[in-house]
C-alpha positions as a printed NumPy array, in Angstrom:
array([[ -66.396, -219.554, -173.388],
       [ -62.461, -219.234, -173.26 ],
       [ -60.349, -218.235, -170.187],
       [ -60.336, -218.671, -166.388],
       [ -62.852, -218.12 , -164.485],
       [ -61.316, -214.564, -162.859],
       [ -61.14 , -213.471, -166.278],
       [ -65.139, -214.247, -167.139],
       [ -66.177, -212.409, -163.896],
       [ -64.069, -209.181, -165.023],
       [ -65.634, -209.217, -168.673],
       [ -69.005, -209.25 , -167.04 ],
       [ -67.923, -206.793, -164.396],
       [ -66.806, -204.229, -167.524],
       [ -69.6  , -205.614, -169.487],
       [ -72.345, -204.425, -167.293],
       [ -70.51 , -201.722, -166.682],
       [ -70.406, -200.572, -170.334],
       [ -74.211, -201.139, -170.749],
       [ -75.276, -199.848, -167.965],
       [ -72.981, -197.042, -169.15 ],
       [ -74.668, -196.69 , -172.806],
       [ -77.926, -197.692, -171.671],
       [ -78.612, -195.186, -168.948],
       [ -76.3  , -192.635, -170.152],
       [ -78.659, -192.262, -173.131],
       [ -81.839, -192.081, -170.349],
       [ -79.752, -188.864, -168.986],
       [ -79.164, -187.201, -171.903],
       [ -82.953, -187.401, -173.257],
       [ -84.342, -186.322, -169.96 ],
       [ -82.468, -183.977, -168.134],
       [ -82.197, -180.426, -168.5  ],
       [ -79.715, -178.84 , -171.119],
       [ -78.4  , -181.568, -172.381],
       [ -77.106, -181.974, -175.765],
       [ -80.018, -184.795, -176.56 ],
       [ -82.534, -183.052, -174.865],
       [ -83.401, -178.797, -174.419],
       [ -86.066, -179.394, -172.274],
       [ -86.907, -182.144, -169.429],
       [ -88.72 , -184.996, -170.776],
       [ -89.064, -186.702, -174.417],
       [ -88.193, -184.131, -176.814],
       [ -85.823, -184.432, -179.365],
       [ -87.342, -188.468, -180.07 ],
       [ -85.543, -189.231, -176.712],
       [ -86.987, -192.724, -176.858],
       [ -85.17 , -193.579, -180.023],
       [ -82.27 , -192.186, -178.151],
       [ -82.82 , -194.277, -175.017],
       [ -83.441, -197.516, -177.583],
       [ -80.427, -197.138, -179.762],
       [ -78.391, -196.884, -175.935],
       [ -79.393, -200.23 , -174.679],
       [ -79.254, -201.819, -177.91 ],
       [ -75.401, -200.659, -178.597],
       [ -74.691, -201.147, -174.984],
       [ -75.757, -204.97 , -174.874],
       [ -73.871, -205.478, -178.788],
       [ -70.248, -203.742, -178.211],
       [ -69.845, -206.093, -174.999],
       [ -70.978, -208.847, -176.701],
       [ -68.283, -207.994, -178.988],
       [ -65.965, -207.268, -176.688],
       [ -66.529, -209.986, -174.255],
       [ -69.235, -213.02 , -175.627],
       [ -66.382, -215.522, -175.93 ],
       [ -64.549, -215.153, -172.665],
       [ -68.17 , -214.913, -170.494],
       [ -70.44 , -215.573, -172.747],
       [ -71.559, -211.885, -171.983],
       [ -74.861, -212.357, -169.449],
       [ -74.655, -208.823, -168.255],
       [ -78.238, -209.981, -166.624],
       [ -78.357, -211.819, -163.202],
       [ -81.746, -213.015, -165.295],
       [ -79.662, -215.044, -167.802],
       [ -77.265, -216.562, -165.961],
       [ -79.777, -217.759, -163.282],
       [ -81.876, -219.068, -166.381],
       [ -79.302, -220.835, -168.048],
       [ -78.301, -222.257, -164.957],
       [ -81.935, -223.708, -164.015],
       [ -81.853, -225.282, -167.609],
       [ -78.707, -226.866, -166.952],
       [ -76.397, -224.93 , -169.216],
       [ -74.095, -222.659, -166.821],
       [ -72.996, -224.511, -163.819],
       [ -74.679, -223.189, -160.158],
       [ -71.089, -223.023, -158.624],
       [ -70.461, -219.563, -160.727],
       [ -74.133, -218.161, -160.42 ],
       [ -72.709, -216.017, -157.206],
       [ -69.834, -214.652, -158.836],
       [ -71.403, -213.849, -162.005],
       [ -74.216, -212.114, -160.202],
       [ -71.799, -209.896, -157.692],
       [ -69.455, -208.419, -160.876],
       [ -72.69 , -208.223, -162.639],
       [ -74.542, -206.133, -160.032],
       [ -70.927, -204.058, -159.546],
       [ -70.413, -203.378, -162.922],
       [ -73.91 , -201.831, -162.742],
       [ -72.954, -199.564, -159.742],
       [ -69.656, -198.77 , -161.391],
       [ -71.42 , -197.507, -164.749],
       [ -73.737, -195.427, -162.839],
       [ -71.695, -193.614, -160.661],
       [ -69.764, -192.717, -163.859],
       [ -72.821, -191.517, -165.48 ],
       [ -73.934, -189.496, -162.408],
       [ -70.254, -187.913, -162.448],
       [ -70.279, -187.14 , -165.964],
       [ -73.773, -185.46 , -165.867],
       [ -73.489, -183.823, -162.308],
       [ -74.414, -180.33 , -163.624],
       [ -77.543, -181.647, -165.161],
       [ -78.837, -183.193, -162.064],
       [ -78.136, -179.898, -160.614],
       [ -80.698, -178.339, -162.746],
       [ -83.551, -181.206, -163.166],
       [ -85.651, -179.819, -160.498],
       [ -88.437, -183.291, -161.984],
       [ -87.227, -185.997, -159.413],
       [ -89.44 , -188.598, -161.916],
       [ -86.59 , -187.588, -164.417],
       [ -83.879, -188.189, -162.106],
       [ -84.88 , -191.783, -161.268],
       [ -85.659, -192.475, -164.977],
       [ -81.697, -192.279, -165.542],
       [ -81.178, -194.504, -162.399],
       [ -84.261, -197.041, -162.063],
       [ -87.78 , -197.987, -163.679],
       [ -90.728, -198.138, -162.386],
       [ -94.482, -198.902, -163.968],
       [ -96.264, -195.819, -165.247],
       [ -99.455, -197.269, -164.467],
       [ -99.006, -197.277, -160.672],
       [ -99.553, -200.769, -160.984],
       [ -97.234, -203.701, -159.285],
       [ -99.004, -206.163, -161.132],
       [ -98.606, -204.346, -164.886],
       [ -95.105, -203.823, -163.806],
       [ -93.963, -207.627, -163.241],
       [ -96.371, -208.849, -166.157],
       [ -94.452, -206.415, -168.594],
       [ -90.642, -207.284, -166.685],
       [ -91.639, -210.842, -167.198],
       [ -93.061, -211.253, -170.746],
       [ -90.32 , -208.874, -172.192],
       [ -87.367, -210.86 , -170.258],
       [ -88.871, -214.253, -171.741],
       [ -89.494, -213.056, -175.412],
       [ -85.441, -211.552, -174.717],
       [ -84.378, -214.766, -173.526],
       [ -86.126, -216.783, -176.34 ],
       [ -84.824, -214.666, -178.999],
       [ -81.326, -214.784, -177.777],
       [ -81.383, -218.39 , -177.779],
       [ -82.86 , -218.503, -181.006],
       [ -80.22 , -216.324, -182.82 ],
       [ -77.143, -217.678, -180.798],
       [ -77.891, -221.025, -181.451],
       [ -80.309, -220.321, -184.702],
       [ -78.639, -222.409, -187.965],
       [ -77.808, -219.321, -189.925],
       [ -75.747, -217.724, -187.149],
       [ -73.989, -220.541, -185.248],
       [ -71.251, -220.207, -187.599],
       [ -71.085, -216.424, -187.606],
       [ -71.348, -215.181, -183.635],
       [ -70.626, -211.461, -184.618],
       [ -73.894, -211.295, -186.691],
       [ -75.839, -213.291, -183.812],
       [ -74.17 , -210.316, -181.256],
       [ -75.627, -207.636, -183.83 ],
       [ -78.976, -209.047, -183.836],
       [ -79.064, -208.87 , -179.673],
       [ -78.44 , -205.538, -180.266],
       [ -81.431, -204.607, -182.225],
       [ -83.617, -207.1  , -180.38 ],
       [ -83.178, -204.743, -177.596],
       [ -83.411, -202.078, -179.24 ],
       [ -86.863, -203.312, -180.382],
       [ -87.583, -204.662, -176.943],
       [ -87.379, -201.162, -175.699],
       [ -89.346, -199.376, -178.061],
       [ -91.81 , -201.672, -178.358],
       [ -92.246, -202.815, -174.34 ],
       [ -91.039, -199.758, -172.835],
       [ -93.759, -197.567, -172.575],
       [ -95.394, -199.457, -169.342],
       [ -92.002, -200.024, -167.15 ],
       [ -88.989, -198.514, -168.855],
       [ -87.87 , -201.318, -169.048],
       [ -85.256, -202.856, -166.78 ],
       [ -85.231, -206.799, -168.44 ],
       [ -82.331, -207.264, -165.805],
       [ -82.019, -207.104, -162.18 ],
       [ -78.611, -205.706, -161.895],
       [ -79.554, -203.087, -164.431],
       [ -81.934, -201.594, -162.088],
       [ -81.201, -202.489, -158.81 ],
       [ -77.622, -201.425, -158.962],
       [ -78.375, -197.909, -160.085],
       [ -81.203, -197.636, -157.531],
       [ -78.801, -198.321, -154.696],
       [ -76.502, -195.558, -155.681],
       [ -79.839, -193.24 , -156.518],
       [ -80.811, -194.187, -152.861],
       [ -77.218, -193.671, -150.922],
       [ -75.561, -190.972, -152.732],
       [ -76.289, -187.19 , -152.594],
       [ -77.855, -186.895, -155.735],
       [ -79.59 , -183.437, -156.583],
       [ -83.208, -183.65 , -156.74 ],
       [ -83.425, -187.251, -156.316],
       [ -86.343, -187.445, -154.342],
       [ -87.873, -190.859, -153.775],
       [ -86.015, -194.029, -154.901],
       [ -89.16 , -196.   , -154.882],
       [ -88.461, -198.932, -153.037],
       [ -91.967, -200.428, -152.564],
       [ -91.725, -201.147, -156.696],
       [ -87.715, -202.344, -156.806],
       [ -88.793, -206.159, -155.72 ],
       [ -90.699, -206.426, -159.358],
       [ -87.404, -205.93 , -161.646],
       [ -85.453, -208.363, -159.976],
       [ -88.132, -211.042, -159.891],
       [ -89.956, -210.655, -163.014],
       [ -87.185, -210.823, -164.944],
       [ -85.795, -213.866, -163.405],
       [ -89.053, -215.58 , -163.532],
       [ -89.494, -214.429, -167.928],
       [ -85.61 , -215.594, -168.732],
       [ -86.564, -219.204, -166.942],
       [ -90.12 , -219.978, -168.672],
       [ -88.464, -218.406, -171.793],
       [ -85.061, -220.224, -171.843],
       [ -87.652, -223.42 , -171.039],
       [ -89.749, -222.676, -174.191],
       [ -87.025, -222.833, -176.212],
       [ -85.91 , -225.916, -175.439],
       [ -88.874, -227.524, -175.083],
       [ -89.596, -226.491, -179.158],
       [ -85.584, -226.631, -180.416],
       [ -83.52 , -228.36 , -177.837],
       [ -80.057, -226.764, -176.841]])
C-alpha cells in the first residue's frame, strides 16, 4: 500500500461507496417495479445474473481504482481478519471500519435518490429491503450465519490465494479481475439462502438508512436478523484468512 494514511481511509470511503453503489444498484434494478432490468417485481429478466455481475464489477473497478493506496478491504470482515493474523496493524482497524461503513451509507442514499420513483411504486416491502439489506430466506438465524460465515471464509481464502498465488503476484490487475468473478460466483452460487451480504458494512450501512429515512414502502427493516451479517462474516474472513496460512504461509 502507497500513501498516507488520510488518503487509504478516502479510497476505502469511495471504494465502498462504489460497490455498494454497483452492488445494490443492480439489486434495485432487478426487483423493483418498471425498471429498465426488471418489468415486473421480483426475478425476471435473469435478475440474479444481474445482481451477480453488480457485486462482482463493484468489488474489481475499486480494486482497480484503489488496491495499491488501501489495499481495497471495502469489508470491515477483511480488515478485522487481516488484522487478527497480524498483517494490517490494529491502530487503523477503527478508521478503516468508519469510512468503510460511510462509504456504504453514502452509496445507498445515492441509489435510493436515483431510483426514488421506483420505490414509489414497489408496493412488496421484501423487495424494498432486498436493495438495502439481506436477510435468510429460510427464516432461520442459524442458516443465515452458517451461510454469512462459510461464504466470507471461502472469499477470504480465495482472495488470499490469488493476491498472493505465484502466477499473479507479479500481475495485481489480473489478481483484481479474478476477485471480481469470485464474487460474482460467490453470489450465484451462495446467494440463494441469505443474499448474501459477505461484509458488515455492506449490509448494515444500507439497513440504517432503510431504517431512518422515509423510504416508500419500506416496511420492516428487520432488525432481529441484522446481528448475523456483521458477525458471521467477521467470524468466516478470520478462520479463512487462518486456513490459509496455516496451508501457504503469508
Amino acid at each position: 500500500m502507497t500513501g498516507s494514511w488520510e488518503a487509504r481511509y478516502a479510497a476505502e470511503f469511495f471504494g465502498t461507496l462504489i460497490l455498494v453503489l454497483l452492488g445494490n444498484g443492480a439489486v434495485a434494478n432487478a426487483f423493483l417495479k418498471n425498471t429498465t432490468g426488471n418489468d415486473d417485481p421480483g426475478l425476471a429478466n435473469g435478475g440474479w445474473l444481474l445482481v451477480a455481475s453488480g457485486y462482482g464489477l463493484g468489488v474489481m473497478l475499486p480494486a482497480m481504482m484503489f488496491g495499491s493506496i488501501s489495499g481495497n478491504h471495502l469489508n470491515p470482515a477483511i480488515t478485522i481478519g487481516q488484522a487478527v493474523i497480524g498483517i494490517f496493524p490494529w491502530a487503523h482497524v477503527a478508521p478503516y471500519l468508519i469510512w468503510q461503513f460511510l462509504g456504504a451509507i453514502a452509496g445507498q442514499c445515492l441509489i435510493l435518490a436515483l431510483y426514488w420513483p421506483h420505490y414509489r411504486q414497489t408496493t412488496d416491502n421484501e423487495a424494498v429491503l432486498r436493495t438495502f439489506a439481506t436477510s435468510d430466506h429460510a427464516n432461520s438465524q442459524l442458516n443465515g450465519f452458517v451461510t454469512e460465515m462459510v461464504g466470507t471464509a471461502v472469499l477470504i481464502f480465495g482472495a488470499m490465494g490469488l493476491y498472493r498465488g505465484m502466477f499473479f503476484h507479479q500481475n495485481i490487475d489480473i489478481a483484481n479481475i479474478g476477485v471480481g468473478l469470485l464474487i460474482a460466483a460467490m453470489v450465484i452460487s451462495l446467494g440463494g439462502p441469505t443474499g448474501p451480504a459477505l461484509n458488515p458494512a455492506r449490509d448494515l450501512g444500507p439497513r440504517l438508512v432503510h431504517a431512518l429515512l422515509p423510504v416508500p414502502n419500506k416496511g420492516s427493516s428487520h432488525w432481529e436478523y441484522s446481528w448475523v451479517p456483521v458477525v458471521a462474516p467477521i467470524v468466516g474472513a478470520v478462520i479463512g484468512i487462518w486456513i490459509y496460512k496455516i496451508f501457504f504461509g503469508l
